[in-house]
FIZA-645597 format. One line per 5 residues: their letters; for each residue x, y, z of C-alpha. Coordinates in nm, 3 decimals. Example, Ala and Ser with C-alpha at 12.3 -4.5 7.8 and 13.67 -1.06 7.14 Angstrom:
2
AS) 1.230:-0.450:0.780 | 1.367:-0.106:0.714
END
This chain:
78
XXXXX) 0.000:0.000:0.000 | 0.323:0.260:0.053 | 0.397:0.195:-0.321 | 0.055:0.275:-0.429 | 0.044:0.603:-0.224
XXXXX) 0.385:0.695:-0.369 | 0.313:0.653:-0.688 | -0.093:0.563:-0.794 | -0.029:0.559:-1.182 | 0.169:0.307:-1.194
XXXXX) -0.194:0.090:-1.054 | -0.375:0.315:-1.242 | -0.196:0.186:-1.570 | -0.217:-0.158:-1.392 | -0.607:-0.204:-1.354
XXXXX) -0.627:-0.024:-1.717 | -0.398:-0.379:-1.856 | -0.637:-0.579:-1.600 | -0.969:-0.476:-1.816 | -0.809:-0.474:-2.145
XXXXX) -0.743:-0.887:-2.062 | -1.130:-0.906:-1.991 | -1.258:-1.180:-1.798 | -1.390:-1.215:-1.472 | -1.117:-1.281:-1.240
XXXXX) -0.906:-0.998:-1.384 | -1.226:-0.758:-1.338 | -1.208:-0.844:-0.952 | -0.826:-0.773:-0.926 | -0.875:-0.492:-1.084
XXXXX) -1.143:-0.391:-0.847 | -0.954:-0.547:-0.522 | -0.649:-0.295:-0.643 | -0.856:0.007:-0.660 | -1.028:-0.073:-0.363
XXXXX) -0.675:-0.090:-0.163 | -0.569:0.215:-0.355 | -0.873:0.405:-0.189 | -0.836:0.287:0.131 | -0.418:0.369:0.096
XXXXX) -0.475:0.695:-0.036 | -0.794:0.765:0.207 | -0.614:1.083:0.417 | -0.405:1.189:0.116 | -0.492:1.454:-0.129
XXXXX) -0.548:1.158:-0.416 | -0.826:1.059:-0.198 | -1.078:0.989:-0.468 | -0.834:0.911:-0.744 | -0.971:0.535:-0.714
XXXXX) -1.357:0.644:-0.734 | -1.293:0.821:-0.996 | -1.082:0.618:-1.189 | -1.333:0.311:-1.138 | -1.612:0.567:-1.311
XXXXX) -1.335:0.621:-1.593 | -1.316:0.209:-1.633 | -1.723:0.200:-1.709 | -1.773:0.485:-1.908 | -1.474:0.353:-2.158
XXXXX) -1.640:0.071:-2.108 | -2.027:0.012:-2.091 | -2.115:-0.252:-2.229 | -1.871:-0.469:-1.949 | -2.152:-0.511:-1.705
XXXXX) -1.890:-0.753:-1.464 | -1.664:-0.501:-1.398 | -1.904:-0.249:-1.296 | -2.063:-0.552:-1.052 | -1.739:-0.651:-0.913
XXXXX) -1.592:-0.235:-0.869 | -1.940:-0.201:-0.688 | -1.898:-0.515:-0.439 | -1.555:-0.387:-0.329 | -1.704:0.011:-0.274
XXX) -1.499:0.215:-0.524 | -1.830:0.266:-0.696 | -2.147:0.378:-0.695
END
């Protein structure tokens, strides 16, 4: 969690490679990765870099109705 406060693109670009694969399990990593970034980044300035990021991932893509389930069961989305 230190490396994701020190430098969140890096898992930004991470969950990104995560959706482009498709697939279930790698829509729940993706998910479990924001969901650690929000709670590392929580009393940091970034602190909604992970919400918003997750509502990035489901407006590129719609139509991927898993990954918005699984960023919703893990709370980095709406």
């Amino acid at each position: 969690m230190i490396e994701m406060v020190s430098d969140p693109q890096k898992w930004l670009e991470a969950t990104e490679v995560l959706v482009e694969k498709r697939g279930t399990e790698n829509y729940e990593q993706d998910a479990g990765i924001l969901a650690d970034m929000q709670e590392a980044l929580a009393k940091t300035k970034n602190s909604q870099i992970a919400r918003e990021h997750a509502a990035h991932l489901t407006r590129k893509h719609p139509t991927l109705t898993r990954l918005k389930g699984s960023l919703k069961k893990y709370g980095v989305l709406d």
